[in-house]
N, C-alpha and C positions, 0 to 999 in steps of 0.2 A: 217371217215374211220379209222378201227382198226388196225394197225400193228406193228410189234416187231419181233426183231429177238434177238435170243440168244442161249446162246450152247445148243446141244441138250442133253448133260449131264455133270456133273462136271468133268472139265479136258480136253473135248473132245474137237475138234480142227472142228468138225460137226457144223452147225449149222441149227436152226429150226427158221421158219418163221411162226409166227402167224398171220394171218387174220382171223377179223371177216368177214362174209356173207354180209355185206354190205358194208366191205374192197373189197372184190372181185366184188362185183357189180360198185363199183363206182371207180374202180383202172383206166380204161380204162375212159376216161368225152371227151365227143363231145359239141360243140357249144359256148355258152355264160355261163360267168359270171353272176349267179341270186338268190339275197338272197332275192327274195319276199316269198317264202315259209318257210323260216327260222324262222319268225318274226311274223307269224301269229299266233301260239299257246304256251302255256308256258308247260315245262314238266312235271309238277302237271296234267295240263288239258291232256296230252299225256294218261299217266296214267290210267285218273277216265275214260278216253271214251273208253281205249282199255279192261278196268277192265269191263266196264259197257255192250261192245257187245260182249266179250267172255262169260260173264253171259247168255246174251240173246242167243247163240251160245250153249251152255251147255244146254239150259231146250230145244230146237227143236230138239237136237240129241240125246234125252233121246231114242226115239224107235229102233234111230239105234243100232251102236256100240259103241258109247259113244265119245266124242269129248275131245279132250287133247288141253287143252292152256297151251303157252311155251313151246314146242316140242323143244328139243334139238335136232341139228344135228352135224356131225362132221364126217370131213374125211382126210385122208393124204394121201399128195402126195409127191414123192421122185424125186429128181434130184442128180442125183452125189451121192455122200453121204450125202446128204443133206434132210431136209423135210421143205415140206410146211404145216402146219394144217390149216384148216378151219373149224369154228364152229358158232354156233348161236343158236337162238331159234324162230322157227316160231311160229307167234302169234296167230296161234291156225289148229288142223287137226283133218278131221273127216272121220274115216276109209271107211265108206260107208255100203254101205248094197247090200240083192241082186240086189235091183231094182235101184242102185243109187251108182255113183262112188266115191269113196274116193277124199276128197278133198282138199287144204291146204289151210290157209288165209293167208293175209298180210295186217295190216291195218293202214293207215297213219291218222294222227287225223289233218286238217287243217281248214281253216276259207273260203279258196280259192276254189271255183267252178274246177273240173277237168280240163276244159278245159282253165283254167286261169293258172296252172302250167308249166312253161317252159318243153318242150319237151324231153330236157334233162335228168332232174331231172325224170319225170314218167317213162323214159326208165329204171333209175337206179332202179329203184319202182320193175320195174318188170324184170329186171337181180334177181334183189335179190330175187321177189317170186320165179321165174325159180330155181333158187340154189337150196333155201329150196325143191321145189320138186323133184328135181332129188335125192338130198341125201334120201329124206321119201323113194320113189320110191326101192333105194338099201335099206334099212333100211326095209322096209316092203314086199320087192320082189313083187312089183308093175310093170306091164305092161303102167298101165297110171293112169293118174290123173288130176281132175280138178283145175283151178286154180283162185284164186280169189282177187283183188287188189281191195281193199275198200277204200274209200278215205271218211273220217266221220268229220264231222262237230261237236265239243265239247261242244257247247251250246244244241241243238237241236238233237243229235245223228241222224241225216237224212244223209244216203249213198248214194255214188255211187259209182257203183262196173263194174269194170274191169273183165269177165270171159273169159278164152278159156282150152280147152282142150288138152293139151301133151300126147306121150307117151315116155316110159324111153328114147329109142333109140335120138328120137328129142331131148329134156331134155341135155342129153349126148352131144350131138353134141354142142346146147349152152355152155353148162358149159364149155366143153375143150375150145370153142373160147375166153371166158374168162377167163384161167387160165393159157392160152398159154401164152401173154404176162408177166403174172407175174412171170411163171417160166423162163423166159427169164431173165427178170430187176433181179431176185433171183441168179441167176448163177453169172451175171454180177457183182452184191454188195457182193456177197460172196467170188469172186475172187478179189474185190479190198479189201474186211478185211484182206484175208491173206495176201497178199502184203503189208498193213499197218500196219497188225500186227507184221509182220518180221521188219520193218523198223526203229518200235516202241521200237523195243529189242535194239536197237545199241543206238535208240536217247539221246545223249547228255545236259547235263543242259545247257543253251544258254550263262549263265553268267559264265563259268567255274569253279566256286568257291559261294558254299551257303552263305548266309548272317549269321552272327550268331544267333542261333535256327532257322533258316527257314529249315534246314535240316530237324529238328526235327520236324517240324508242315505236313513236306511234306510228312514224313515217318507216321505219324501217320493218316495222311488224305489217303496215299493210305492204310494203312490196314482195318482203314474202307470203303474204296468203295470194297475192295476185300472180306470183311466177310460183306457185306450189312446192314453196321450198320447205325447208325445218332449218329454225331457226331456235334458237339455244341464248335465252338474253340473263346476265346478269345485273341487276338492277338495285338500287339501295331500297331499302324499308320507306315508305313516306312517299317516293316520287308520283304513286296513284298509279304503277303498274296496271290495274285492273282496268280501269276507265281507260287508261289510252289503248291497250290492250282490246279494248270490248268493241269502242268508239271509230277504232280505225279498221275492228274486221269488219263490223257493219256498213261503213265508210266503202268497203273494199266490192262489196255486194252486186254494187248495178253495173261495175266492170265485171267480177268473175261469173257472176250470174249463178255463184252459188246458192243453194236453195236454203240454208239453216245452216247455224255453224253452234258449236258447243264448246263450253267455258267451264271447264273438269278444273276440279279441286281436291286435294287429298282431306278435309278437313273441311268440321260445320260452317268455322266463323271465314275460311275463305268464300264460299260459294254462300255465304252473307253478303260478305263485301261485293261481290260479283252482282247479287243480287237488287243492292242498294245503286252501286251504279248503272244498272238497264232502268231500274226506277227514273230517276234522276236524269236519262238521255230521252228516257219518254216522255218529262216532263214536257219537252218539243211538242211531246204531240204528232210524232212520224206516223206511219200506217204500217204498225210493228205489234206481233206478239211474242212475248217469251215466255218462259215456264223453268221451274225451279221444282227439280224432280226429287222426292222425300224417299229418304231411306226409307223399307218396307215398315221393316221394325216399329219404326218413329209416325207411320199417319195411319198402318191398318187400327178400323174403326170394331175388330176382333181380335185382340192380338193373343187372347189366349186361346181361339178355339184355330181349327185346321182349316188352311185353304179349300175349302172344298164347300158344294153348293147344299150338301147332307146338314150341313153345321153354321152358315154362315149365309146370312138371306144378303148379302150385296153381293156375293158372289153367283147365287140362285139366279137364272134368266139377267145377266147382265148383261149379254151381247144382244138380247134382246132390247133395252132401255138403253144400249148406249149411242144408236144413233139422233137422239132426243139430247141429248148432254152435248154430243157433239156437234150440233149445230148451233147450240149456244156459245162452245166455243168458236165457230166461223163467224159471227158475226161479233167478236171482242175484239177489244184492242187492248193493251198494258200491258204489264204482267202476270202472270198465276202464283202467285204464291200460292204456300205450304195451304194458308188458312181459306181464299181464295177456292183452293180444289177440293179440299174439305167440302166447305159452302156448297159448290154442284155437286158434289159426290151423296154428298144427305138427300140433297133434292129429289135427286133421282134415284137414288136408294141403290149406287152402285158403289163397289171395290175404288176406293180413292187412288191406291197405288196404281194400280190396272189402268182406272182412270187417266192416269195422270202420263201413263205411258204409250197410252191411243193417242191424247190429246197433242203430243210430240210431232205428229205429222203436219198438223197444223201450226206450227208454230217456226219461227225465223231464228229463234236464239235459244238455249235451253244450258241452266245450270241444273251440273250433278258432279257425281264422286266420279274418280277415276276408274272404277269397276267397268261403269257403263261403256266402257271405250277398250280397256286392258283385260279384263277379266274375263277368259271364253267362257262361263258357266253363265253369267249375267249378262254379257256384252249385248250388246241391243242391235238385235241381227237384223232389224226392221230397215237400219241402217249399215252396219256394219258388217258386210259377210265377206269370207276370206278370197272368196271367189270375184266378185265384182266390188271394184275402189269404189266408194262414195265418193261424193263431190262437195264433203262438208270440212271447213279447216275445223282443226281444234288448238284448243287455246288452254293450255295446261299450267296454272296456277301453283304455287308451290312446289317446284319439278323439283326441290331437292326429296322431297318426302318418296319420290317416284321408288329411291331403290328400294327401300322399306318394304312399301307398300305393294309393290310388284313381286316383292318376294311371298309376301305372304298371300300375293292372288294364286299364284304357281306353288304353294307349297298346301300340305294337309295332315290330317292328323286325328286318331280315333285313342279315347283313353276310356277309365272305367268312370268317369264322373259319367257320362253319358250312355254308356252302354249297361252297367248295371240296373238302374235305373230301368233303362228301356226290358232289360231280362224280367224285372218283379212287374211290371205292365203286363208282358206278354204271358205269365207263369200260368193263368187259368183259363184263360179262354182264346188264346193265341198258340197251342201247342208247338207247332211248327214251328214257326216264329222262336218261340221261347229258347228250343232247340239249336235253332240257327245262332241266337244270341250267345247263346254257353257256350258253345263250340269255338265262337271269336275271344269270348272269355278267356276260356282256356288257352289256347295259343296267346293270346297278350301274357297270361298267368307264367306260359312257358318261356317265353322271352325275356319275360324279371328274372325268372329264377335261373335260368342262364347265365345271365350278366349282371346276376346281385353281386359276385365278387369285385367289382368294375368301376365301383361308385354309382353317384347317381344321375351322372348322364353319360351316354357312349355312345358311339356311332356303331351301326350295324352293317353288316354286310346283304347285299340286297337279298342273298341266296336265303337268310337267315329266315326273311320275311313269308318264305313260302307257303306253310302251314297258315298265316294265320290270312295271306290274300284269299288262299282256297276255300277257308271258313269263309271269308266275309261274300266272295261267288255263291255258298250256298247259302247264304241270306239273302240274298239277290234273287238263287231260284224260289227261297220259300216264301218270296213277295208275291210271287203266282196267286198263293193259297189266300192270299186276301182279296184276292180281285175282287169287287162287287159287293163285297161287305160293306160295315159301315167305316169309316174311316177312322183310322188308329190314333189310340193317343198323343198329345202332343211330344211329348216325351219320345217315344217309339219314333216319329215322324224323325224328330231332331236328331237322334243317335242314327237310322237310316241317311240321312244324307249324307252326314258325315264320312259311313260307309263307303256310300254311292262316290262321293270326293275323295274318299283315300284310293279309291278302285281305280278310278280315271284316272288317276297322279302319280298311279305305280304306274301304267302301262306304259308313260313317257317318259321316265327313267333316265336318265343320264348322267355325263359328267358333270353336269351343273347339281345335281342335288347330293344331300346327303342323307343318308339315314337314322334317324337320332332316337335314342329312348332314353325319358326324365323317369326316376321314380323315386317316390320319397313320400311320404305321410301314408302310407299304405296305397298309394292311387299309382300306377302306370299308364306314362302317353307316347304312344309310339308317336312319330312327325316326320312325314317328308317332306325335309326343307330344302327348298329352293335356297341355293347358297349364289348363284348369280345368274339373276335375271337378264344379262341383255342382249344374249339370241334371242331368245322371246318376245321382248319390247321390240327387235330389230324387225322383226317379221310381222308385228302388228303397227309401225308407222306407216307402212304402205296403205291402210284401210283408210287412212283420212287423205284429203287432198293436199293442203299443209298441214304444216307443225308448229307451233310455236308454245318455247318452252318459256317458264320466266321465273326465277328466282331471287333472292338476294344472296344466295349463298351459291353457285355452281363453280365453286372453288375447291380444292384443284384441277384444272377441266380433265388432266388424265383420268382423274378419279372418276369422273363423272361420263365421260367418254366411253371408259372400259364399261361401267356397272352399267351405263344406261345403253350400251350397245349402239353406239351414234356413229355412222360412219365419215369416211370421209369428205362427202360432197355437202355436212351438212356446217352453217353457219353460226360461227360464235361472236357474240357481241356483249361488251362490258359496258354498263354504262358509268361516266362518272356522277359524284353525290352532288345533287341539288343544293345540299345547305354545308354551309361555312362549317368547316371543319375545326373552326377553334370552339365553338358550341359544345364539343363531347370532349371530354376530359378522361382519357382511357389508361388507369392505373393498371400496374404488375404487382400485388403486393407479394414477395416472396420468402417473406417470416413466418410465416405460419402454418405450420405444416399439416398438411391434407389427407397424405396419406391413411389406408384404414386403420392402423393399429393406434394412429396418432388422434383420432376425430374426438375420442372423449377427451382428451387432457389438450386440446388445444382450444375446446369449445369456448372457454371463458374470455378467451384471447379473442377469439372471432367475435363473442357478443360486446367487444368492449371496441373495437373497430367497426363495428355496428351502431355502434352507441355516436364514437366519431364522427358516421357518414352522416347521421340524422340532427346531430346537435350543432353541428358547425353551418349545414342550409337546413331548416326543420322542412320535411315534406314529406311527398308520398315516394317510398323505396319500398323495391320488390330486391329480395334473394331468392337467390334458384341454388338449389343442391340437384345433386346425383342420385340421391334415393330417399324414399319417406324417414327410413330408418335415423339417415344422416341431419335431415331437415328436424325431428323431434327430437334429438339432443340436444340442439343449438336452443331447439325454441322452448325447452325446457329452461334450460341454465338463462336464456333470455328472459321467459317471464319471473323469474325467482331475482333477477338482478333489476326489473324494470315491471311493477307489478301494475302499474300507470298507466304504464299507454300499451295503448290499442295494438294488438296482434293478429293480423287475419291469417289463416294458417290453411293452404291447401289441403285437402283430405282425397285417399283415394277414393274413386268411381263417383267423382261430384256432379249432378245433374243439372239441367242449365238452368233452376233458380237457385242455385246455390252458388253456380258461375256469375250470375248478374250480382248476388247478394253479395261474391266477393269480390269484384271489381264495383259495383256503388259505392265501396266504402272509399276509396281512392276518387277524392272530387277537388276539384280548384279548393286552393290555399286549405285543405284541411291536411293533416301530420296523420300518416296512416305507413306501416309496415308489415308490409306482405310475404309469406314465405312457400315456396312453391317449390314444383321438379320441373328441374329440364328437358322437356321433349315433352311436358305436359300441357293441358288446358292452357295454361297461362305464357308461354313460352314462345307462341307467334300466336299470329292472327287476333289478337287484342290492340285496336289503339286507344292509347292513352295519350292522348293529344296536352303539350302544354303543361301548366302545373299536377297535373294530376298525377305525372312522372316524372322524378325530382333525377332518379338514378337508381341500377338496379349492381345490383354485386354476385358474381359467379362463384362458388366455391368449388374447385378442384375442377379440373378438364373435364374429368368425366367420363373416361376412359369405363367401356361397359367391361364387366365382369369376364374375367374370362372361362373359355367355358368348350366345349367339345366342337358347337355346330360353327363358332367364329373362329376357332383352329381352323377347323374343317375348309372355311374359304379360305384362311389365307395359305393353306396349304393348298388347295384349288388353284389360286394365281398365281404363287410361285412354280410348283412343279409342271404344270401347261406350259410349255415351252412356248407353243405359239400363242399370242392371244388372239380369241376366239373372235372379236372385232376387230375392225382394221386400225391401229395403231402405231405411230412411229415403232422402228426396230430398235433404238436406244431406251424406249420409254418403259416397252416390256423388261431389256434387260436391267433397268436399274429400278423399275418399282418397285416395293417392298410389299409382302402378302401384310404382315403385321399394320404395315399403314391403311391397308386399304380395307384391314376387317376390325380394325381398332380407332384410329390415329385419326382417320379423317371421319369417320359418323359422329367422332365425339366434335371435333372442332366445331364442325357445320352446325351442332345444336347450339354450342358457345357463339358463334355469330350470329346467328339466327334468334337465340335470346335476347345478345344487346342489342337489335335493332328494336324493341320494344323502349328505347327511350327517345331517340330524334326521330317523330315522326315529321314536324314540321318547319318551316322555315326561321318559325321565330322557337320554337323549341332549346333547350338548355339542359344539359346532364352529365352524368358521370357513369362512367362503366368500370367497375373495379372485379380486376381479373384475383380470385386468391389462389394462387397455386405456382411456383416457384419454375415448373418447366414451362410456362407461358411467357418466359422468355428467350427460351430457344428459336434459332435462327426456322426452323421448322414448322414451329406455327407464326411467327411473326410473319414471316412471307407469304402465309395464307391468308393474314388479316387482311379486311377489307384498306382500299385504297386509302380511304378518308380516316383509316384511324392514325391516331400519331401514340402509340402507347409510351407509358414512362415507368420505368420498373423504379419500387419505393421499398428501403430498406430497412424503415422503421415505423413505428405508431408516428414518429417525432413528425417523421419527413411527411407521411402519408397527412400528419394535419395542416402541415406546411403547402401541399402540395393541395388540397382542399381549399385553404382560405387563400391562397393566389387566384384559382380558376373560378371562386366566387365572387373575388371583389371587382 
């Protein structure tokens, strides 16, 4: 569902509500929860079958009057001073002739037998052909018309077609039943903007006094959401990024007349802190709702049975119970927390997740993950569809994590941990299935045994890939054979999607990916990875109205430039550090060597300059290593040299009481040493405010492994002649592929760690860098502004340089 509201003109206090045509059909949803028809076709195959029977559609209405695919419609309707637009394009109308009525199509491309589609869903099917023809109907001064809901199969093009025949009068009568509600909920949201927007003119900064330059980042952040720019802000750790951030898009509101704006985080503990400050700005008391949308994973109140209303009673008649829910939320104010939608979601005995994503419309501010905005499989099309800009900024949190995490929204990947599995599921009473699953089997089976001589990871040739795409298509058609059944193991469900996503991800294919296969322990994963995202980010900043990006790390902007696909109109801004730079004491130690073959025989040396950091100020010190591996030899030869004190010691896959239980132990004036990885839990988005963080210690750059798929890109940015965003012409010739697939993701984690020691003004600490080329003119130039580092040549000096900056 498509919708947006925003002013109806610059300035104007009106506003216009956008729906598509299949906004309007599916605003009103009766019955159950069902994403079996979701899952069945990929939107390539959508495409090639609607392209391929409008063809066929075009050469039978040659004798008539000729047949138009994509027929645009559009109509408006007024409340108050207000408008509703409604527009779309019906997928194909053929005027008719003497002997034969004009008639319109609608054709949905699925895998699924008609009568295998939840009841639901075909009613929506056919609100929405009805729409289309009542507007052709006024558009063509038509009495009547025939109607036609095809339901096509993408492999085989074999229909079945839905016909009946309206006239405008009937036609009319639906449409109003359907747009009656909406101009109802219309009235309703546009009487609670002005009230928020009035509210929004008095609201107060919560803290009463800015931080030094947060004024400044706040005032530059709101004139870009008011001139619809994208805005790229470097910013230190501590300054409250978020809050002025949050404070000033809302601020920004009763000028732009935006309707909601959202506040995307790659990461829990950011869209925490996001979260704590909409708390905190409401403590005002504005006339504001927000909501804090929970991974699926993390609030369904089934997580082990299947989406589906067979197996799970809050998905059973939900759209029935949920206009009950939802007008509890029209009459809140605050927040919605995690726990918050929970609470309604029990009450009314609905899908929390679901819940939590209706309840969006209602609401002015909304934290979540970046998916919700980057991700087309997830992306929340209620708002964001490629076709029509919404009128909401966003406010993207953590924007170095952007490249990361944009690679892996654009990349996919099917191995046998999840496809075997799903084979022994399907073995007895899934035949087909079972079948389809071996056959992918086999093809992965053939693809190891190929390129066993090769090692254990190699890039492939796409051509390579053939057999086993064509296997995973005929999994796709033996999804047929379950229509209607009861719903497949979870298991089966999980290795299907996967499919479903590696399907999608071949068909976009390009210079940007590469083809990779790991295998090693007996298990093979093929992956298509996205080796550079930022055509793809380029194409999806247009969906929001502004941009604004915020990090403490968007160093070095080529770097970030090129990967994030940023063009040239858009706006970079550095801020300087709020706090006194003699506070951070930034050591080089470069005696001790880091490198891998050196980590055991130097560890004793590290635990004794460990020993140093804690004895000379006693507190709480965190170290970050590179890998688990590197971290439990140190913290070996640690505890055997220091059997006394306290050790907290990261563990993979830590759950969030095991995250609170290891950051409690780090509290005002207690002696507590924590050893973590970089790029982990522990490595941003924790403050440790104060004594609670005395100083943290880096071991080695960090330079990731090397490895086939990070050749692969930097072999991608050197050989590209051009680059692929617009970029100075010196910048392309003298960047280095090596810097930009090694050299800089490591740094950025290294900054971005030691901002976990100054978060505040009166804060104190020490950042000790151990690794010898951390004094190269190459990353020194990267460091942040406020660091003043001192390369130290010995244990001697290193205590020298300790009891100076402590006394």
């Amino acid at each position: 569902m498509t919708t947006r509201i925003e002013p109806a003109s610059a300035g104007s206090r009106a506003f216009q509500l956008h729906f598509s045509v299949g906004g309007v059909a599916s605003f009103i949803k009766q019955g159950d929860i069902s994403a079996r028809i979701s899952h069945q076709t990929t939107a390539m195959e959508g495409i090639a079958t609607h392209q391929a029977l409008q063809k066929q559609r075009e050469s039978g209405c040659l004798r008539e009057s000729g047949y138009e695919r994509e027929k645009t419609v559009k109509t408006c309707c007024r409340i108050k001073n207000h408008e509703l637009l409604i527009s779309g394009r019906a997928d194909g109308f053929c005027p008719g002739s003497n002997d034969s009525l004009p008639w319109v199509e609608e054709i949905k491309t699925t895998r699924l037998p008609q009568v295998a589609i939840p009841i639901g869903i075909r009613q929506q099917h056919l609100n929405q052909l009805r729409i289309y023809a009542y507007l052709i109907c006024l558009d063509e001064s038509l009495d009547k018309i025939e109607l036609r809901l095809t339901y096509a199969h993408p492999d085989t093009l074999e229909t079945e077609v839905y016909q009946e025949t309206m006239s405008q009068g009937s036609l009319k009568t639906h449409f109003t039943k359907l747009v009656e509600p909406i101009l109802q909920w219309f009235e309703q949201r546009t009487d609670w903007l002005a009230m928020r927007n009035e509210s929004l003119n008095s609201l107060r900064f919560p803290f009463g006094e800015f931080r030094p330059y947060q004024r400044d980042i706040a005032a530059a952040i709101y004139r870009n959401v008011a001139t619809e720019g994208r805005l790229f802000l470097q910013a230190p750790t501590g300054l409250g990024k978020s809050m002025a951030s949050l404070y000033s898009t809302l601020k920004s509101l009763p000028e732009t007349q935006a309707e909601k704006i959202f506040y995307l985080s790659a990461k829990t503990a950011g869209q925490a802190s996001a979260q704590e400050a909409l708390i905190r700005i409401q403590s005002e008391e504005p006339a504001l709702r927000s909501l804090s949308i929970t991974a699926k994973r993390k609030i369904c109140f089934n997580p082990e049975m299947p989406c589906d209303p067979t197996w799970c009673q809050f998905a059973e008649g939900y759209y029935d119970r949920l206009p009950a829910a939802l007008d509890r939320v029209v009459k809140s104010r605050g927040h919605w927390s995690k726990a918050r939608v929970e609470a309604l979601a029990r009450e009314f005995s609905l899908c929390p997740f679901e819940l939590s994503l209706d309840a969006a419309r209602e609401m002015d501010a909304i934290v979540g993950d970046y998916n919700y905005f980057f991700d087309p499989r997830v992306r929340l099309k209620r708002f964001f569809d490629e076709e029509q800009k919404g009128h909401y900024p966003i406010l993207l949190d953590e924007a170095h994590n952007l490249v990361d995490r944009a690679r892996d929204m654009f990349s996919a990947e099917i191995g046998e941990a999840t496809l075997l599995p799903a084979m022994q599921e399907t073995k007895t009473q899934h035949k087909g299935l079972y079948t389809a699953f071996k056959r992918i089997a086999r093809a992965l089976t053939h693809l190891g045994q190929v390129s066993m001589n090769s090692g254990p990871e190699q890039l492939l040739n796409v051509i390579d890939l053939e057999p086993l795409v064509n296997a995973i298509t005929g999994l796709l058609t033996a999804m047929d054979a379950t229509a209607g059944e009861l719903p497949l193991p979870e298991t089966v469900m999980k290795s299907f999607f996967d499919l479903h996503r590696f399907h999608q991800t071949y068909e976009q294919l390009d210079e940007d990916y590469g083809c990779l296969l790991s295998q090693g322990d007996g298990t093979r994963v093929v992956k298509l990875n996205c080796l550079h995202p930022g055509r793809r980010l380029k194409k999806i900043y247009p969906l929001a109205s502004s941009l604004t990006a915020f990090s403490a790390t968007l160093s070095p902007k080529m770097y970030f430039q090129e990967m994030l696909g940023v063009d040239e109109h858009a706006r970079w801004l550095k801020s300087p550090s709020p706090f006194d730079a003699r506070h951070q004491a930034t050591l080089i130690v470069d005696f001790i060597p880091t490198h891998y073959s050196a980590r055991v025989g130097s560890a004793s040396s590290l635990v004794s300059l460990i020993d140093q950091m804690i004895t000379l100020s006693p507190g709480n010190y965190l170290v970050f290593f590179p890998s688990y591996e590197y971290l439990q030899i140190v913290a070996e030869q640690y505890r055997s040299a220091h059997p006394q004190r306290p050790l907290a010691v990261q563990a993979p896959g830590m759950g969030p009481e095991a995250i609170e239980g290891f950051l409690a132990q780090f509290q005002e004036n207690s002696v507590c040493l924590g050893f973590a990885v970089m790029g982990g839990q522990f490595s941003e988005g924790i403050d440790l405010q104060g004594q609670r963080l005395k100083g943290l210690m880096v071991v080695t750059l960090g330079l990731a492994p090397t490895s086939a798929a990070q050749d692969a890109l930097a072999q991608r940015l050197v050989s590209n002649g051009q680059s692929p965003t617009t970029l100075e012409n010196d910048v392309s010739l003298r960047r280095s592929g090596y810097d930009f697939a090694y050299r800089y993701p490591a740094l950025q984690k290294v900054v971005q760690t030691a901002g976990r020691v100054i978060r505040g003004p009166e804060d104190k600490g020490v950042v000790i860098l151990i690794d010898a080329r951390f004094k190269e003119s190459r990353y020194i130039e990267n460091f942040p502004e406020h660091w003043r580092p001192e390369v130290v040549k010995s244990a001697m000096i290193f205590e020298e340089k300790l009891k100076e900056f402590w006394s």
